[in-house]
PyMOL Python script that loads the backbone (N, CA, C, O; Angstrom):
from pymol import cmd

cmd.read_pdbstr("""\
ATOM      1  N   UNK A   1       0.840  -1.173   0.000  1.00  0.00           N
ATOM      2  CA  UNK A   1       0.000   0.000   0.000  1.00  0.00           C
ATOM      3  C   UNK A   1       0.890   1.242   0.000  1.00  0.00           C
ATOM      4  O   UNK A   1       1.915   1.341   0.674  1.00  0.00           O
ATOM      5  N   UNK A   2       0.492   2.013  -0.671  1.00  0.00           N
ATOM      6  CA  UNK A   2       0.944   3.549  -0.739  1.00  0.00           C
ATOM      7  C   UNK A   2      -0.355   4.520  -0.469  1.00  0.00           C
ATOM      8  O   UNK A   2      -1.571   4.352  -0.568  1.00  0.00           O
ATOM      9  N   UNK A   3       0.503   5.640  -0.072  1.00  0.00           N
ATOM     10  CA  UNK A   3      -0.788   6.599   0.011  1.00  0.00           C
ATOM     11  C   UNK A   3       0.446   7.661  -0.473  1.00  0.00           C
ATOM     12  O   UNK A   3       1.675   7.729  -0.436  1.00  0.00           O
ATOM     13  N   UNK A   4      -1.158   8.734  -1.133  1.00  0.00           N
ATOM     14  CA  UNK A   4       0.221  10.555  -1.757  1.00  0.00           C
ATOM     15  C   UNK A   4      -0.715  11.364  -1.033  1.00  0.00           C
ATOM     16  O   UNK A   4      -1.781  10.748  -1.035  1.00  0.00           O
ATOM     17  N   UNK A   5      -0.814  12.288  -0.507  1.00  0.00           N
ATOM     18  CA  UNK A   5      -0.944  13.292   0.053  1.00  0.00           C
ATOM     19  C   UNK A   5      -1.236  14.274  -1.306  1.00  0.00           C
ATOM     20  O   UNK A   5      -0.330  14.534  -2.097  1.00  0.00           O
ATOM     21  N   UNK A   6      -2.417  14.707  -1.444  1.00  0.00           N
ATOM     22  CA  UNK A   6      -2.773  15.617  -2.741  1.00  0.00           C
ATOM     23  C   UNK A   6      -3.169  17.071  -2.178  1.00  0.00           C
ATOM     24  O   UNK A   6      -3.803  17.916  -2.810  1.00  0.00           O
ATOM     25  N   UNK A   7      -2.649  17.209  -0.798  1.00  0.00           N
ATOM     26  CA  UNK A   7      -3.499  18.518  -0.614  1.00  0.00           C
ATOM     27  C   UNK A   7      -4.517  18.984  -0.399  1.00  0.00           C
ATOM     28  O   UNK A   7      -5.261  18.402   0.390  1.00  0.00           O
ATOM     29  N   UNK A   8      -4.991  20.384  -1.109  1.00  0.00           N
ATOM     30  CA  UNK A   8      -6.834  20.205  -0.912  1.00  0.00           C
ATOM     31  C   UNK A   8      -7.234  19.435  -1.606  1.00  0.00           C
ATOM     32  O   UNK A   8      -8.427  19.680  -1.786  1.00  0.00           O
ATOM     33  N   UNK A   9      -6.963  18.687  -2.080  1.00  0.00           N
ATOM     34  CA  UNK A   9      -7.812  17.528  -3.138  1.00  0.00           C
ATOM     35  C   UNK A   9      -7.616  16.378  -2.468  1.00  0.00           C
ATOM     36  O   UNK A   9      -7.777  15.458  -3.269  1.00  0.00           O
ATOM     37  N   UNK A  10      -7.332  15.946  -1.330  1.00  0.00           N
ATOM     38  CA  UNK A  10      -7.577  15.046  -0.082  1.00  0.00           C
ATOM     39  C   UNK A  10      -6.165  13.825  -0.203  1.00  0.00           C
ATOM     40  O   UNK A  10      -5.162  14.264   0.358  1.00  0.00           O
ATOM     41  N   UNK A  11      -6.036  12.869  -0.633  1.00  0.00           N
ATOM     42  CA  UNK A  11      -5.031  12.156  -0.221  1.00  0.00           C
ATOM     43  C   UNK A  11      -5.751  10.901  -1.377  1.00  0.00           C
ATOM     44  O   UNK A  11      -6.875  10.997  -1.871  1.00  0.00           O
ATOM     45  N   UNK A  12      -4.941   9.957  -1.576  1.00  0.00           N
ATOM     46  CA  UNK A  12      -4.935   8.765  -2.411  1.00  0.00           C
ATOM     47  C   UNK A  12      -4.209   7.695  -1.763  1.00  0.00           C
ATOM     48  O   UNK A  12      -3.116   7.871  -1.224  1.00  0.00           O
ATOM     49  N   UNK A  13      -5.000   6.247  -1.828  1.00  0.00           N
ATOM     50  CA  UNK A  13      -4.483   5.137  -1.238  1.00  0.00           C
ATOM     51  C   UNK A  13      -4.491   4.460  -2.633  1.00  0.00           C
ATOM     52  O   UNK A  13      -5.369   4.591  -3.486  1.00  0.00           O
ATOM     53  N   UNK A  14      -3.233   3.629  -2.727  1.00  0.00           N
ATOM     54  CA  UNK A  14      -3.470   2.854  -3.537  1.00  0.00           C
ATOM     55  C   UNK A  14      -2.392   1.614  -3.346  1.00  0.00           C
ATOM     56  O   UNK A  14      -1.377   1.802  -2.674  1.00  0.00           O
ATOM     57  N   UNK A  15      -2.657   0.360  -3.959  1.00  0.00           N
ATOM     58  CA  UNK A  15      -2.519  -0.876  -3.876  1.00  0.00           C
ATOM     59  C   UNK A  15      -1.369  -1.762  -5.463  1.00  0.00           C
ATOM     60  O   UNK A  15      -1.805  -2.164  -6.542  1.00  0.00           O
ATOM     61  N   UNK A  16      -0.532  -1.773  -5.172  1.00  0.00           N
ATOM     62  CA  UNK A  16       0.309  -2.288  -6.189  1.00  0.00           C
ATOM     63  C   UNK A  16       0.534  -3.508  -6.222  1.00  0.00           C
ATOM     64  O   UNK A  16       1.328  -4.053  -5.456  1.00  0.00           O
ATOM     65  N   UNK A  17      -0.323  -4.282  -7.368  1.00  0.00           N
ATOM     66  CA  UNK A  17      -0.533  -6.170  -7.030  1.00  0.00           C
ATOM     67  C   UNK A  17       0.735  -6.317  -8.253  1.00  0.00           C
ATOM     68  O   UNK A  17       0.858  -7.541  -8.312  1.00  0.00           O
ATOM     69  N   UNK A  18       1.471  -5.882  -8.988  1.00  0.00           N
ATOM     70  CA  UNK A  18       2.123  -6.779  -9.905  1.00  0.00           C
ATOM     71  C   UNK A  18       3.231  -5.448 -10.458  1.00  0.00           C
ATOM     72  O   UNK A  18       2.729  -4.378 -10.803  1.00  0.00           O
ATOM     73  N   UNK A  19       4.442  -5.608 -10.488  1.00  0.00           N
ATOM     74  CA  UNK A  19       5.342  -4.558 -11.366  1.00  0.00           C
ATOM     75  C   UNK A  19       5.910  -5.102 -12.374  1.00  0.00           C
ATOM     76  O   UNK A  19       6.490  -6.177 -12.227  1.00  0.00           O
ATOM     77  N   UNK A  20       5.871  -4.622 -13.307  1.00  0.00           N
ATOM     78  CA  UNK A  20       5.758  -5.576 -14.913  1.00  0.00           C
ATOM     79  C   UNK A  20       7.182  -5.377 -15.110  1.00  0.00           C
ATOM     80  O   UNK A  20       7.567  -4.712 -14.148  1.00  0.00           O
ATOM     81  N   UNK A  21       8.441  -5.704 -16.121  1.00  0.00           N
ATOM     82  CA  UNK A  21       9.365  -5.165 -16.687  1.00  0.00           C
ATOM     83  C   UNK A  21       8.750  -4.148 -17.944  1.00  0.00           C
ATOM     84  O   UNK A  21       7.562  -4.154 -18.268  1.00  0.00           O
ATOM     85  N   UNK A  22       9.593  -3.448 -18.455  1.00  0.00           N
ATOM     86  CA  UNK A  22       9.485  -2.848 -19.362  1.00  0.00           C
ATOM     87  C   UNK A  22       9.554  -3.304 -20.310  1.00  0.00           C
ATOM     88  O   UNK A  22      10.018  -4.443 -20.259  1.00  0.00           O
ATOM     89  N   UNK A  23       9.204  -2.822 -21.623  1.00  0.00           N
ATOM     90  CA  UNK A  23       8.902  -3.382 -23.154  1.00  0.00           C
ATOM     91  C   UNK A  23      10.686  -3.350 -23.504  1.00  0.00           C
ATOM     92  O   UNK A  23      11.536  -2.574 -23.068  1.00  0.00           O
ATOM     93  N   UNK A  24      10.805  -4.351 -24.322  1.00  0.00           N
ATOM     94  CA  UNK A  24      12.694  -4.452 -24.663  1.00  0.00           C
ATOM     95  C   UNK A  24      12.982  -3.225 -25.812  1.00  0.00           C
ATOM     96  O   UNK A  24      12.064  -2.850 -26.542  1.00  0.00           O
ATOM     97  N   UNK A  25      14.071  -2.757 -25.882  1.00  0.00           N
ATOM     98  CA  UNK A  25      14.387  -1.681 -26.613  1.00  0.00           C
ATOM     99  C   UNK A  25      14.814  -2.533 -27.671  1.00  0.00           C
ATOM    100  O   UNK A  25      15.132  -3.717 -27.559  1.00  0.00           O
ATOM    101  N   UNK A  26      14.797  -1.778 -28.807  1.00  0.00           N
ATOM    102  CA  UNK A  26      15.318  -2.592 -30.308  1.00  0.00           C
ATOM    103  C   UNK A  26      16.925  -2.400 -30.066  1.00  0.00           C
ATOM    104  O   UNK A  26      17.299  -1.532 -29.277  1.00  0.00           O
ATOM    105  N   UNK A  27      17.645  -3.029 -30.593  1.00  0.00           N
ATOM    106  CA  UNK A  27      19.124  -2.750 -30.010  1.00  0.00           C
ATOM    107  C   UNK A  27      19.699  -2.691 -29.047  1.00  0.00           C
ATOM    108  O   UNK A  27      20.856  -2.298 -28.897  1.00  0.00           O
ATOM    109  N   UNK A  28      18.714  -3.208 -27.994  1.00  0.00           N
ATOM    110  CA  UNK A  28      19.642  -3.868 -26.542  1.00  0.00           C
ATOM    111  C   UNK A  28      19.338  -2.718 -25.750  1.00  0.00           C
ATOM    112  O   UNK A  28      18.343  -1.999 -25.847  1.00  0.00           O
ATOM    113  N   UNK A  29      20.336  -2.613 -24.923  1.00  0.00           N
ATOM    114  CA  UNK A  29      20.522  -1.857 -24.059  1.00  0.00           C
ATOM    115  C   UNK A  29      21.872  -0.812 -23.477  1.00  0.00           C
ATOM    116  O   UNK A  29      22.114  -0.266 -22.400  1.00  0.00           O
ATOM    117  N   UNK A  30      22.358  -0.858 -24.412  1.00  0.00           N
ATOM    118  CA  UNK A  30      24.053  -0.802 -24.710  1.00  0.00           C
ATOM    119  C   UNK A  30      23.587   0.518 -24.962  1.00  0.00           C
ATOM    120  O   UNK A  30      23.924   1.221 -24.009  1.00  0.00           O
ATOM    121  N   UNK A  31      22.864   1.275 -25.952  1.00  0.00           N
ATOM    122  CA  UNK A  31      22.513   3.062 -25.681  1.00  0.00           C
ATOM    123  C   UNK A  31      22.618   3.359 -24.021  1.00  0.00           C
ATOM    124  O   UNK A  31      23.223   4.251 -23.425  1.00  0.00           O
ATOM    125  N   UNK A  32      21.787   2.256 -23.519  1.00  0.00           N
ATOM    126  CA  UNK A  32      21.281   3.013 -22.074  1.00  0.00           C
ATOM    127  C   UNK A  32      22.450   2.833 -21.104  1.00  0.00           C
ATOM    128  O   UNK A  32      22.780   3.729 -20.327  1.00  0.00           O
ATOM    129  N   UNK A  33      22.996   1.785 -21.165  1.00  0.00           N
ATOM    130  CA  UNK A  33      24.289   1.521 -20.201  1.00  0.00           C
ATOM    131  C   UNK A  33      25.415   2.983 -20.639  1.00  0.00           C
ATOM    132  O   UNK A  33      26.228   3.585 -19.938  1.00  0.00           O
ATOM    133  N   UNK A  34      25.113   3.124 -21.716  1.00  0.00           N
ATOM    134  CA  UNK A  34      26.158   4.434 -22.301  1.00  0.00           C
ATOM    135  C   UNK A  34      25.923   5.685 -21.684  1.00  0.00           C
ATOM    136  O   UNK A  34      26.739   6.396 -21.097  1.00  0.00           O
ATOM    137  N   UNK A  35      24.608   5.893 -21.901  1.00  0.00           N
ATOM    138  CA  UNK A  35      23.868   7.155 -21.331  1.00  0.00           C
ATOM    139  C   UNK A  35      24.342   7.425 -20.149  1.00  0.00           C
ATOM    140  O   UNK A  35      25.028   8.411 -19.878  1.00  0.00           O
ATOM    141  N   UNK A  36      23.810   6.090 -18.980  1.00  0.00           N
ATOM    142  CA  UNK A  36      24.077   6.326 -17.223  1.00  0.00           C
ATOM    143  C   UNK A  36      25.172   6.458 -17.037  1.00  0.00           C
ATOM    144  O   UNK A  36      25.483   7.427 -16.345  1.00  0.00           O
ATOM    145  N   UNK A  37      26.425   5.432 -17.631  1.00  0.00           N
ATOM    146  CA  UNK A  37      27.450   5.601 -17.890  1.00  0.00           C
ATOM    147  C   UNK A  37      28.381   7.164 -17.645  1.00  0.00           C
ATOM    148  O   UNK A  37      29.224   7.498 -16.812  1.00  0.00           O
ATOM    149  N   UNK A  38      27.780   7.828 -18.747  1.00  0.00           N
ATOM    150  CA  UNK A  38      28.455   9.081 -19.035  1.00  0.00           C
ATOM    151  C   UNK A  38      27.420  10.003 -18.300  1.00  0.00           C
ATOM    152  O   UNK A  38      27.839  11.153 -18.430  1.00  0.00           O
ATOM    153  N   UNK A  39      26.059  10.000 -17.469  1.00  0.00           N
ATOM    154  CA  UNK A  39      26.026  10.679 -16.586  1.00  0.00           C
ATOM    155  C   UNK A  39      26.257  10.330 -14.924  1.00  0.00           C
ATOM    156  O   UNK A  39      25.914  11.048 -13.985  1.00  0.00           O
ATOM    157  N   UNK A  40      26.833   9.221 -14.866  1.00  0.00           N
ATOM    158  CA  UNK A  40      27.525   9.170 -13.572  1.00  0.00           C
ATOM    159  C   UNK A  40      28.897   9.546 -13.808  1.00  0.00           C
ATOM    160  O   UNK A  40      29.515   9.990 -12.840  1.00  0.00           O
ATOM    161  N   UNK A  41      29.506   9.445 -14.953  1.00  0.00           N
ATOM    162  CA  UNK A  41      30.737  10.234 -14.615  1.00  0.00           C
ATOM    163  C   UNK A  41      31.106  11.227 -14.695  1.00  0.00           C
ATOM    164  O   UNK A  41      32.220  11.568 -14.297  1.00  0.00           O
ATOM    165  N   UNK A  42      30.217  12.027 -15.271  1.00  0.00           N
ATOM    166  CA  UNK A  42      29.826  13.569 -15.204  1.00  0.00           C
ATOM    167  C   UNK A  42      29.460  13.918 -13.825  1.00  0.00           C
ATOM    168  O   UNK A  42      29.956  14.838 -13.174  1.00  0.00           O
ATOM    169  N   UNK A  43      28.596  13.144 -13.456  1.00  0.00           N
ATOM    170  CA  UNK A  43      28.281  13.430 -11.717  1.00  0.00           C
ATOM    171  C   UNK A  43      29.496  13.507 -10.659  1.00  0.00           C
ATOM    172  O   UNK A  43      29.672  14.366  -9.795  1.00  0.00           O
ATOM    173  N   UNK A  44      30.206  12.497 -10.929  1.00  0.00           N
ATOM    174  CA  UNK A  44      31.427  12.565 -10.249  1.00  0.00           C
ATOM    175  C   UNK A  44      32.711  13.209 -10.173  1.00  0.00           C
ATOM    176  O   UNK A  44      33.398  13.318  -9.158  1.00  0.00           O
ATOM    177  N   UNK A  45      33.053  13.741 -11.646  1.00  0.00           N
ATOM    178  CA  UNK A  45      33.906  14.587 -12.288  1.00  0.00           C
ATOM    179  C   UNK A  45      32.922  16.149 -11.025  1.00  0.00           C
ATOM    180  O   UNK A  45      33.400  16.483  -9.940  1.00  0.00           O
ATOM    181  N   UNK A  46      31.986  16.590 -11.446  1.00  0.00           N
ATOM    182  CA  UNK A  46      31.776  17.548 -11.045  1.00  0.00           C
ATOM    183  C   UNK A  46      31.598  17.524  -9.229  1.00  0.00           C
ATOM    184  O   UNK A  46      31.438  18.618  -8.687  1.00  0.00           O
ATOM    185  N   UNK A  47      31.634  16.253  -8.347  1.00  0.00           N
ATOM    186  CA  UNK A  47      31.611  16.193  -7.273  1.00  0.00           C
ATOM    187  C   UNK A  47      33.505  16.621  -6.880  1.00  0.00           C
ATOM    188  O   UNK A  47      34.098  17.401  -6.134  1.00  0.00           O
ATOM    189  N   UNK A  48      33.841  15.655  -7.814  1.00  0.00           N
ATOM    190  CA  UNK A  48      35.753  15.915  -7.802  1.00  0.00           C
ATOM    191  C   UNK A  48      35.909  17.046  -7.450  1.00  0.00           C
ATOM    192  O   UNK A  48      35.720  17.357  -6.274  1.00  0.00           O
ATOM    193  N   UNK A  49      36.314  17.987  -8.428  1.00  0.00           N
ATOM    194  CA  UNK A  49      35.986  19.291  -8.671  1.00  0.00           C
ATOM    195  C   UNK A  49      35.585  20.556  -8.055  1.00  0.00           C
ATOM    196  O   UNK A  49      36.160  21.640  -7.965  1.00  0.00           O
ATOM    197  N   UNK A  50      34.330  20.089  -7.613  1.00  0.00           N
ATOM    198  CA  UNK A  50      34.241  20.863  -6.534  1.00  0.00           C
ATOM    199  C   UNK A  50      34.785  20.537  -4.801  1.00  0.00           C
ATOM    200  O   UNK A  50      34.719  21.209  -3.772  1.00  0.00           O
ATOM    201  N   UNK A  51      35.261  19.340  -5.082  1.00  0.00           N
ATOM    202  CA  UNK A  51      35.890  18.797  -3.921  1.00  0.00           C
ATOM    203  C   UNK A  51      37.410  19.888  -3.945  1.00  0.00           C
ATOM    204  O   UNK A  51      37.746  20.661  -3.049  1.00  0.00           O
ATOM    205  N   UNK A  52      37.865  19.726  -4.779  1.00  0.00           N
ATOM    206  CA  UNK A  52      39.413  20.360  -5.264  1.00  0.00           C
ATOM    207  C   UNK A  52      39.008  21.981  -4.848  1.00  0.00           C
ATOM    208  O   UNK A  52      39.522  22.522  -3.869  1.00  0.00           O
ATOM    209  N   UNK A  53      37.971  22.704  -5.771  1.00  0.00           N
ATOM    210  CA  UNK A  53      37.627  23.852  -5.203  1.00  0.00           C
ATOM    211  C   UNK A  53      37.922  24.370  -4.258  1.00  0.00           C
ATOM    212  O   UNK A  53      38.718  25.295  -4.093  1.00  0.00           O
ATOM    213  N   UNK A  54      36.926  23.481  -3.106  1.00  0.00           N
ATOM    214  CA  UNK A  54      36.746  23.494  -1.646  1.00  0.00           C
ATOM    215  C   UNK A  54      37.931  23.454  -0.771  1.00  0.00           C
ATOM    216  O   UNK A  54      37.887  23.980   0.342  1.00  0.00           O
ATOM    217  N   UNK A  55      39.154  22.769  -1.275  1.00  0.00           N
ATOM    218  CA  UNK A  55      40.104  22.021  -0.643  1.00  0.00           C
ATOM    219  C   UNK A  55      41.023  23.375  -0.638  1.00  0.00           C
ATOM    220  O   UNK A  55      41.465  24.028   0.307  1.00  0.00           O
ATOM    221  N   UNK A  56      41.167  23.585  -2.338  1.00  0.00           N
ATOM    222  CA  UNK A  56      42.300  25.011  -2.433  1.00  0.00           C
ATOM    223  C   UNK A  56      41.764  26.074  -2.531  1.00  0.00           C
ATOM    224  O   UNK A  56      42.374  26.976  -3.105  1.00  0.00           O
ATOM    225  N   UNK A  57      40.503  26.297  -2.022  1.00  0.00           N
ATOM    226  CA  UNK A  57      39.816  28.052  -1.664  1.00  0.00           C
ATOM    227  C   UNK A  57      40.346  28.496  -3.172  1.00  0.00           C
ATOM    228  O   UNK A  57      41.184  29.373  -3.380  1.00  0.00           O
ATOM    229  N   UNK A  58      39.474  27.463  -4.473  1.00  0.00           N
ATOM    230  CA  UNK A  58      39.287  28.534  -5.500  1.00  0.00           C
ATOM    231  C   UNK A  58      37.921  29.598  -5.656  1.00  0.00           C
ATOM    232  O   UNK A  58      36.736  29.494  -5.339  1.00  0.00           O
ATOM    233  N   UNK A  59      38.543  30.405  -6.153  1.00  0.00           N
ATOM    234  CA  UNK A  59      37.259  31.444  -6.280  1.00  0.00           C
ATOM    235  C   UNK A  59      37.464  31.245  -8.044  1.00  0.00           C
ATOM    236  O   UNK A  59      38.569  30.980  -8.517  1.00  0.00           O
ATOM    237  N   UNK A  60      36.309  31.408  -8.842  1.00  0.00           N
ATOM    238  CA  UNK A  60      36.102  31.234 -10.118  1.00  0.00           C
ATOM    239  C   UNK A  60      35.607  32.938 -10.586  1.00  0.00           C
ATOM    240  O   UNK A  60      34.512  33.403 -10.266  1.00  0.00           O
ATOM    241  N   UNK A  61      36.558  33.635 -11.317  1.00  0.00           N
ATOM    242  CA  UNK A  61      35.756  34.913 -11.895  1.00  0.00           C
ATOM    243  C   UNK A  61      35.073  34.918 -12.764  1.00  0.00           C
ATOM    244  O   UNK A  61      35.582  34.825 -13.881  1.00  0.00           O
ATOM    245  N   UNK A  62      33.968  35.001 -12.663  1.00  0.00           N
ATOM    246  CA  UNK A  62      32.748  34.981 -14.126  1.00  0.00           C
ATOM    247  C   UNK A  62      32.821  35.895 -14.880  1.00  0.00           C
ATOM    248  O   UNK A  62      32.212  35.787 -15.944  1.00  0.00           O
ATOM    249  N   UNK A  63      33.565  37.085 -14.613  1.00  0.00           N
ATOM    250  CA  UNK A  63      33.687  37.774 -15.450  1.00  0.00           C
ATOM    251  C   UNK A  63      34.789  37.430 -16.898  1.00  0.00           C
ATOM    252  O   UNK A  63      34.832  37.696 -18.099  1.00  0.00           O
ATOM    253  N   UNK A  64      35.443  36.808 -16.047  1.00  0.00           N
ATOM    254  CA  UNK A  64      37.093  36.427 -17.501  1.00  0.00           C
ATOM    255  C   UNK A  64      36.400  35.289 -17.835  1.00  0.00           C
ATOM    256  O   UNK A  64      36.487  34.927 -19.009  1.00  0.00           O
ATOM    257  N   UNK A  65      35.544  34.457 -16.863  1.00  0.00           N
ATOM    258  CA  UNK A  65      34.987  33.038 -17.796  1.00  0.00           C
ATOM    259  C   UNK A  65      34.398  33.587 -19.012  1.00  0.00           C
ATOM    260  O   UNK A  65      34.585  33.065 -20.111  1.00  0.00           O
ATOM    261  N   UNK A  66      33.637  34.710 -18.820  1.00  0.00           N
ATOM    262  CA  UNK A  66      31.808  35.077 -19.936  1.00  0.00           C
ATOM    263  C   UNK A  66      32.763  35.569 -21.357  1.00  0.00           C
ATOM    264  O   UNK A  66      32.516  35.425 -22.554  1.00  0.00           O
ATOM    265  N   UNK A  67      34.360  36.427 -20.402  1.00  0.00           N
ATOM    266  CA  UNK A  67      34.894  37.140 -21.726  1.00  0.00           C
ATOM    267  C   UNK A  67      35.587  36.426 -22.318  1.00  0.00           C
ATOM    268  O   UNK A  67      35.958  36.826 -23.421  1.00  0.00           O
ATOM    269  N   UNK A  68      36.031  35.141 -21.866  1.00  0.00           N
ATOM    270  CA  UNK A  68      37.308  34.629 -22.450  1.00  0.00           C
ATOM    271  C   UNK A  68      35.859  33.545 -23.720  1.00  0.00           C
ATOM    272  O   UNK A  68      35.955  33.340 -24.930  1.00  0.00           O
ATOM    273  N   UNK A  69      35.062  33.243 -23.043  1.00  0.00           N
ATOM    274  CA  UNK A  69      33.840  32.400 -23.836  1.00  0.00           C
ATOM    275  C   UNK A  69      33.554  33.351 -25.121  1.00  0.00           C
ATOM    276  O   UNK A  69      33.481  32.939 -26.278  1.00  0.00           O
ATOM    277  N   UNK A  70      33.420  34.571 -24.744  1.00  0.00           N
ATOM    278  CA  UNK A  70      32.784  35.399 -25.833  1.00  0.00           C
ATOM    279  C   UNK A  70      34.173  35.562 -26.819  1.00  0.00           C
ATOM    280  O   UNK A  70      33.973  35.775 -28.015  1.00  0.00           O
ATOM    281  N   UNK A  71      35.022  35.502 -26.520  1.00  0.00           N
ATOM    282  CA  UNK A  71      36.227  35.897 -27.543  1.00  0.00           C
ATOM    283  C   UNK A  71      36.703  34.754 -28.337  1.00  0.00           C
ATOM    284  O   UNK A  71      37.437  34.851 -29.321  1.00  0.00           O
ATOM    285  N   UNK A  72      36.233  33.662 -27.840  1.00  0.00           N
ATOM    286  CA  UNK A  72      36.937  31.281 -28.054  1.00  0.00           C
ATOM    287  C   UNK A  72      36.058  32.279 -29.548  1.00  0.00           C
ATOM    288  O   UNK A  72      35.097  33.027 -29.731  1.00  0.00           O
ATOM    289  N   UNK A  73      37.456  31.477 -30.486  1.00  0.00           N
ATOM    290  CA  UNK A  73      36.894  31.046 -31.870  1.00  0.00           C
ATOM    291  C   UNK A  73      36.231  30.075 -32.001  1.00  0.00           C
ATOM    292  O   UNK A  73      36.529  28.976 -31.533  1.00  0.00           O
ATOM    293  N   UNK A  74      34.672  30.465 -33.020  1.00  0.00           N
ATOM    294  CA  UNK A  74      33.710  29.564 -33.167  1.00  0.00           C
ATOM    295  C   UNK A  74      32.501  30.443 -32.668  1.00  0.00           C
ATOM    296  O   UNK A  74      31.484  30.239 -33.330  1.00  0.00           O
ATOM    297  N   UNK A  75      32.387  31.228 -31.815  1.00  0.00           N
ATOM    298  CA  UNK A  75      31.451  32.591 -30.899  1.00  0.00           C
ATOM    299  C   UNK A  75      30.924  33.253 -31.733  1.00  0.00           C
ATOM    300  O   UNK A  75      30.239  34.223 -31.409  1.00  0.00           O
TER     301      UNK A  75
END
""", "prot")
cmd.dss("prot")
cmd.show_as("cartoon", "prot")
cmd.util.cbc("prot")
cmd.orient("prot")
């Protein structure tokens, strides 16, 4: 049993008899292992990172980031 809390529209109980798998993707699953893949290591790269930040009291100037972005050939 679950219940959600809806607010003024009162609350919902409900009852979950069976959780199905999902329909198979054409081509496996090898997209999706790729996907999570490269956003857990994006997740972690940016946990790093700001770990390093934290560690050596960087301060980041947004101002030379926005100008040095606006000047990168290709802009």
């Amino acid at each position: 049993m679950i219940g959600v809390d809806l607010g003024a529209q009162g609350y919902v109980v409900a009852r979950v008899d069976k959780v199905l798998p999902r329909p198979p993707v054409p081509g496996g699953d090898a997209a999706l292992v790729g996907q999570y893949t490269q956003a857990w290591t994006d997740a972690e790269l940016q946990a790093y990172l700001a770990a390093l930040r934290t560690r050596y009291k960087v301060k980041i100037n947004e101002d030379v980031v926005a100008e040095g972005a606006a000047s990168s050939p290709g802009s």
